[in-house]
LOTOR-591397 format. One record per atom (N, C-alpha, C, O, CB): atom name; residue number from 1; residue in three letters; x, y, z. Coordinates in steps of 0.001 Angstrom, whole numbers, plus 500000, padded with zeros to 6 digits. Each point is the difference from the previous one (the first is absolute). Glycine has a CB too. Layout:
<nodes>
 atom seq type      x      y      z
   CA NUM  ALA      X      Y      Z
...
</nodes>
This chain:
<nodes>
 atom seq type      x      y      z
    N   1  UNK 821180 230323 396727
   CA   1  UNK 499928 501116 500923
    C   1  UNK 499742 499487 501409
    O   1  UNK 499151 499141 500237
   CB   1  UNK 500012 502364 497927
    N   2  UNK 501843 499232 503040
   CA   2  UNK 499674 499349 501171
    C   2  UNK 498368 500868 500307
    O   2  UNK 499575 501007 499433
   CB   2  UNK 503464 498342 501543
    N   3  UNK 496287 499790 500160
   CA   3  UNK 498834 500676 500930
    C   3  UNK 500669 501502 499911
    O   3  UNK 499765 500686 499006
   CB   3  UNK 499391 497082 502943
    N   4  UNK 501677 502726 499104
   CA   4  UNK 500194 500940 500040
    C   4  UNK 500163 501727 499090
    O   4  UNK 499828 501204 500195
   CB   4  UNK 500571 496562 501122
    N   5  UNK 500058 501226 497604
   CA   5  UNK 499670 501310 498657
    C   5  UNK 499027 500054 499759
    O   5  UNK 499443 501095 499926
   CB   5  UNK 502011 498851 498950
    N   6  UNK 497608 498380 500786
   CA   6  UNK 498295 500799 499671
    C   6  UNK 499542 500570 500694
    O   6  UNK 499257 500840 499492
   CB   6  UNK 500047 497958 499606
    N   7  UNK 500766 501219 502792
   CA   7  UNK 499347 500677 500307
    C   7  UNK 500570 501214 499854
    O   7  UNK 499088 500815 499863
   CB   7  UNK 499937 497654 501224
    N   8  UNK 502008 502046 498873
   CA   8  UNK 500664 501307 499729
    C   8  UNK 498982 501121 498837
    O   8  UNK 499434 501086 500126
   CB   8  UNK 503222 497319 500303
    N   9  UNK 497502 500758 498640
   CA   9  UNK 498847 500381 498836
    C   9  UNK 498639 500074 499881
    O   9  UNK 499452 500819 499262
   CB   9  UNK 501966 498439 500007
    N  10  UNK 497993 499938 501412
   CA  10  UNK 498617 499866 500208
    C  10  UNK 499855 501431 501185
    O  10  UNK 499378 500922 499472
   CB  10  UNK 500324 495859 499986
    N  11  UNK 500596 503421 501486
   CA  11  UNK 499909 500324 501064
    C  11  UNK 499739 501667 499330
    O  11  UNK 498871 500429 500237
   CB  11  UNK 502640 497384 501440
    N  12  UNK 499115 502831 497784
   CA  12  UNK 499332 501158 499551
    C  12  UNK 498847 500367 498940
    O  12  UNK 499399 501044 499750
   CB  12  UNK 502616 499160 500994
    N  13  UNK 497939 498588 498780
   CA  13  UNK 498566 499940 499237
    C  13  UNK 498419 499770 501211
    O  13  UNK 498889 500528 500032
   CB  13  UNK 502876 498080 497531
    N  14  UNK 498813 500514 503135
   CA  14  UNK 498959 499542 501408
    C  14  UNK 499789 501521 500390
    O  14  UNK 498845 500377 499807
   CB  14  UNK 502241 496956 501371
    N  15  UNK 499516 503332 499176
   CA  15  UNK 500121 501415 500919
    C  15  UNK 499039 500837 499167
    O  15  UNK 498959 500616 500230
   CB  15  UNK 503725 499355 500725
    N  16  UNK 498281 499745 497717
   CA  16  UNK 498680 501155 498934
    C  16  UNK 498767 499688 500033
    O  16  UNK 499074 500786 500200
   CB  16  UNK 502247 499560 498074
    N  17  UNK 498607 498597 501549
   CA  17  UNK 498393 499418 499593
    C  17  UNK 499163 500373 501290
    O  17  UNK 498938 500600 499831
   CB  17  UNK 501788 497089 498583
    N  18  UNK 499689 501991 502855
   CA  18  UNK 499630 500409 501077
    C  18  UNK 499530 501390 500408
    O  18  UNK 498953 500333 500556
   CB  18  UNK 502336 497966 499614
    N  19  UNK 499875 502522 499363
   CA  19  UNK 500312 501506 500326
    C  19  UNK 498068 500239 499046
    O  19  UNK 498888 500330 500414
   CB  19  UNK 505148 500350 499502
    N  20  UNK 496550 498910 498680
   CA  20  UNK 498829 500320 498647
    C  20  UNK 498871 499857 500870
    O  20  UNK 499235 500943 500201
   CB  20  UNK 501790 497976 497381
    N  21  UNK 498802 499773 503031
   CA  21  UNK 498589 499818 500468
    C  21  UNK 499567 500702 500771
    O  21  UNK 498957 500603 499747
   CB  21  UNK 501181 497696 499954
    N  22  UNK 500415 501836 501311
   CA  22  UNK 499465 501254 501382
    C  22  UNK 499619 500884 499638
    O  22  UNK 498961 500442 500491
   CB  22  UNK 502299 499329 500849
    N  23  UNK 499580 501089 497346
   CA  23  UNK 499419 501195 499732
    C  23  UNK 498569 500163 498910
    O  23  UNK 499287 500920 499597
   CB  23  UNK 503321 499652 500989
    N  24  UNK 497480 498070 499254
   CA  24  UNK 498335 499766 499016
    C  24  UNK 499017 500284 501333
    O  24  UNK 499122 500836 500216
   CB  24  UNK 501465 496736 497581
    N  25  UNK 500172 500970 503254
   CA  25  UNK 498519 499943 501272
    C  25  UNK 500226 500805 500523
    O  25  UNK 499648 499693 501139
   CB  25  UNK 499778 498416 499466
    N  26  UNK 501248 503568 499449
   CA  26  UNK 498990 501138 500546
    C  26  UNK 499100 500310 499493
    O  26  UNK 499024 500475 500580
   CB  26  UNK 502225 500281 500098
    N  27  UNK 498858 499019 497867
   CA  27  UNK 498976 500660 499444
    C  27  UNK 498128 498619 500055
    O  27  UNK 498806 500126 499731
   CB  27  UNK 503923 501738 498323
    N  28  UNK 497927 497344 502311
   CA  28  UNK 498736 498771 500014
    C  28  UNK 499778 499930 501403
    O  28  UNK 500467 499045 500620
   CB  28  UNK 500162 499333 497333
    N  29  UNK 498751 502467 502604
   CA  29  UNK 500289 499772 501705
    C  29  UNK 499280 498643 500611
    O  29  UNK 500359 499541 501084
   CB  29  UNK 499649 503238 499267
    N  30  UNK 498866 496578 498798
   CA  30  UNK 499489 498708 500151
    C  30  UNK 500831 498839 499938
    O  30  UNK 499415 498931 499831
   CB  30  UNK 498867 502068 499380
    N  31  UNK 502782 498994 500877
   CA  31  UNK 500518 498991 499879
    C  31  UNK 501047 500037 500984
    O  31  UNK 500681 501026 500023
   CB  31  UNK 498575 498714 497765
    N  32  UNK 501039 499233 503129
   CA  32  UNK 500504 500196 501181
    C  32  UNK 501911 499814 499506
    O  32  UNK 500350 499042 499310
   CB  32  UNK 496920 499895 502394
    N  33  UNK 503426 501790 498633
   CA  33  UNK 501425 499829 499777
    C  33  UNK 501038 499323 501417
    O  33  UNK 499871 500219 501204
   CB  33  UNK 499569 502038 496947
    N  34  UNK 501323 497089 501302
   CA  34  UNK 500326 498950 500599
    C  34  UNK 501457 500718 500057
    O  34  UNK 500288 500908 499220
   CB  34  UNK 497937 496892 500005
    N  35  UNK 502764 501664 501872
   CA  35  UNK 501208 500519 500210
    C  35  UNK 500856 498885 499355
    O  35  UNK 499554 498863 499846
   CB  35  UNK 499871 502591 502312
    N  36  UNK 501868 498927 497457
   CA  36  UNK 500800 499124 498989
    C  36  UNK 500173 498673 500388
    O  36  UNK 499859 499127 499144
   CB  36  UNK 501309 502702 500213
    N  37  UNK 499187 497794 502091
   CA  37  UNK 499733 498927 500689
    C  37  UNK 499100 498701 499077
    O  37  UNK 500048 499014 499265
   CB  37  UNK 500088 502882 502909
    N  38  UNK 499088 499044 498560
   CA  38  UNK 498513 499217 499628
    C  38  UNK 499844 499843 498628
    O  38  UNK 499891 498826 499647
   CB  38  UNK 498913 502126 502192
    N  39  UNK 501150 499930 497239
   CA  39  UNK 499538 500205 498445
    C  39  UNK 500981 498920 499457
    O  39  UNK 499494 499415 499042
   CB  39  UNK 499776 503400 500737
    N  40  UNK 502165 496671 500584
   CA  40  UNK 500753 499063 499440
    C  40  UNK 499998 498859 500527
    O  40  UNK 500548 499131 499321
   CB  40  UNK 500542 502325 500051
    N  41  UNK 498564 498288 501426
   CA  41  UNK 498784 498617 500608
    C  41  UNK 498747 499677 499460
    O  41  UNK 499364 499034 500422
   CB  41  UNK 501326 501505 501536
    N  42  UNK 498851 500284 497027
   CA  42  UNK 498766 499766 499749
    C  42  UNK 499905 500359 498648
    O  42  UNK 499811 501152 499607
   CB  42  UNK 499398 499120 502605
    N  43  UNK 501024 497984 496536
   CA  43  UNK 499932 500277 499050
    C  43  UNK 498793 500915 499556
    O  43  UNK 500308 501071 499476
   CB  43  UNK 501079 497026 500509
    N  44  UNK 497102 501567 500184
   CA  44  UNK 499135 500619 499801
    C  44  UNK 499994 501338 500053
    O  44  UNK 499450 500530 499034
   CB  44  UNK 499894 497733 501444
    N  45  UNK 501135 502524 500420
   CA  45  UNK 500646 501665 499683
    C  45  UNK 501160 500055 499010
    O  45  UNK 499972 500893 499153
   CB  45  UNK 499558 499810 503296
    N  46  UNK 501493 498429 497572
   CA  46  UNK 500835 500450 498958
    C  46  UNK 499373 499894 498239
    O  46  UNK 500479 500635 499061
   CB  46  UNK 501487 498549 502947
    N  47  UNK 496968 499924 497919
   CA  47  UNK 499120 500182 498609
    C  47  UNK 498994 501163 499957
    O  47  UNK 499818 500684 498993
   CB  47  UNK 500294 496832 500772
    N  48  UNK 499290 502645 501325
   CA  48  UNK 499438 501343 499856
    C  48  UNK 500387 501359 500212
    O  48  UNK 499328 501029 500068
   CB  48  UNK 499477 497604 500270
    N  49  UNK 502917 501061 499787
   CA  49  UNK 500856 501577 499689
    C  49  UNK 500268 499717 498779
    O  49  UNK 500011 501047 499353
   CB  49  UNK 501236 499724 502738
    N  50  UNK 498952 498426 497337
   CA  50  UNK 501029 499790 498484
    C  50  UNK 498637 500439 498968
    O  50  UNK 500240 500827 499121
   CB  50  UNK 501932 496554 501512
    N  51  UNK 496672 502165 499459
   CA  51  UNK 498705 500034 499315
    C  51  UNK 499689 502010 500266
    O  51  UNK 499548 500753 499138
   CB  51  UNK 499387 495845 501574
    N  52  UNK 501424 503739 500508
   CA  52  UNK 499258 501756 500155
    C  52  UNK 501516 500420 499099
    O  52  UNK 499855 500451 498864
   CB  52  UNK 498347 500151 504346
    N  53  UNK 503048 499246 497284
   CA  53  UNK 500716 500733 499397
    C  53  UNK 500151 499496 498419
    O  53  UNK 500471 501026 499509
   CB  53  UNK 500556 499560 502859
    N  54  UNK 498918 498933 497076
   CA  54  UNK 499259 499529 498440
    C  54  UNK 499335 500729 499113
    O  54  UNK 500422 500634 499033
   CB  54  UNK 499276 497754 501944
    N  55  UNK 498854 501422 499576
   CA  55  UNK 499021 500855 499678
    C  55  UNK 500379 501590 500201
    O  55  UNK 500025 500870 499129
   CB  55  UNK 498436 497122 501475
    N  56  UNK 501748 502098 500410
   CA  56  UNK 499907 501742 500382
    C  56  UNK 501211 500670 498822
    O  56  UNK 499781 500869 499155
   CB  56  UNK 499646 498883 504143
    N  57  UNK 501776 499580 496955
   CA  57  UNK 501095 500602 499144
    C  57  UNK 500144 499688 498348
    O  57  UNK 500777 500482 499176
   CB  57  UNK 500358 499360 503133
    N  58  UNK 497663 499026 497530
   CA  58  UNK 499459 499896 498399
    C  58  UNK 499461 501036 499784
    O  58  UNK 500428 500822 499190
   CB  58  UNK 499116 497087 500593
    N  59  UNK 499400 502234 500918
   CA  59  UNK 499010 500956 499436
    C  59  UNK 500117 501429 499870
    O  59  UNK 499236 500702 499338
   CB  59  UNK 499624 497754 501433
    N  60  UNK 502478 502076 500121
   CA  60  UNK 500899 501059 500095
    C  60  UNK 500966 499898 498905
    O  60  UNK 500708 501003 499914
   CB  60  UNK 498985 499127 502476
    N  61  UNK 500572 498853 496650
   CA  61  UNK 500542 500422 499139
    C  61  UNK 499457 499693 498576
    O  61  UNK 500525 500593 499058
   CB  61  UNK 501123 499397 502610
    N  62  UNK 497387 499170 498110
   CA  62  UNK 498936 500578 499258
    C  62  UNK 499197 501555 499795
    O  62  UNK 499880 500536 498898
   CB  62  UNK 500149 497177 501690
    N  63  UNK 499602 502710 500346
   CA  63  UNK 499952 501778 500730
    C  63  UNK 501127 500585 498942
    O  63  UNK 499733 500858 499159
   CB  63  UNK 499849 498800 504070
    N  64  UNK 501564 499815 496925
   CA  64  UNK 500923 500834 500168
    C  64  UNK 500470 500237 498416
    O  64  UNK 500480 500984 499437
   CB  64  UNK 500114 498227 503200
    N  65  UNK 498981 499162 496793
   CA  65  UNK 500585 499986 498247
    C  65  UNK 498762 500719 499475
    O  65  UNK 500246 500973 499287
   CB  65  UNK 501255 496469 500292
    N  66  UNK 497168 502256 500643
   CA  66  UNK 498753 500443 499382
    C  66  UNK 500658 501414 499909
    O  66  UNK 500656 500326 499011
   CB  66  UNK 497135 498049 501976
    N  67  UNK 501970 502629 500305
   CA  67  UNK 500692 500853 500029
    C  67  UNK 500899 501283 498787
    O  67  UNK 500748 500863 500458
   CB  67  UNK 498886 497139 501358
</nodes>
């Protein structure tokens, strides 16, 4: 696969995960949110979006099978 297709593919998963996170950190207002720029410069935010959107959308579907 050239560069150009992975990023083709990757690139709307990046967006989601991103999009996912913002709408967690309204609800965490302690935690300072970073603009896309920045957040993909900085592995350390991209593990602590992948870790909130994880948890949050586990535990929403645990919720959801218990249910």
């Amino acid at each position: 696969m050239t560069y150009h297709f992975k990023t083709i593919l990757l690139l709307p998963l990046i967006l989601s995960l991103f999009i996912l996170d913002r709408v967690i950190l309204c609800l965490l207002l302690h935690i300072e949110s970073k603009n896309l720029s920045n957040w993909l410069s900085d592995s350390e935010q991209i593990k602590g979006s992948i870790i909130r959107v994880s948890v949050i959308y586990t535990i929403l579907l645990l919720v959801y099978f218990i249910k």
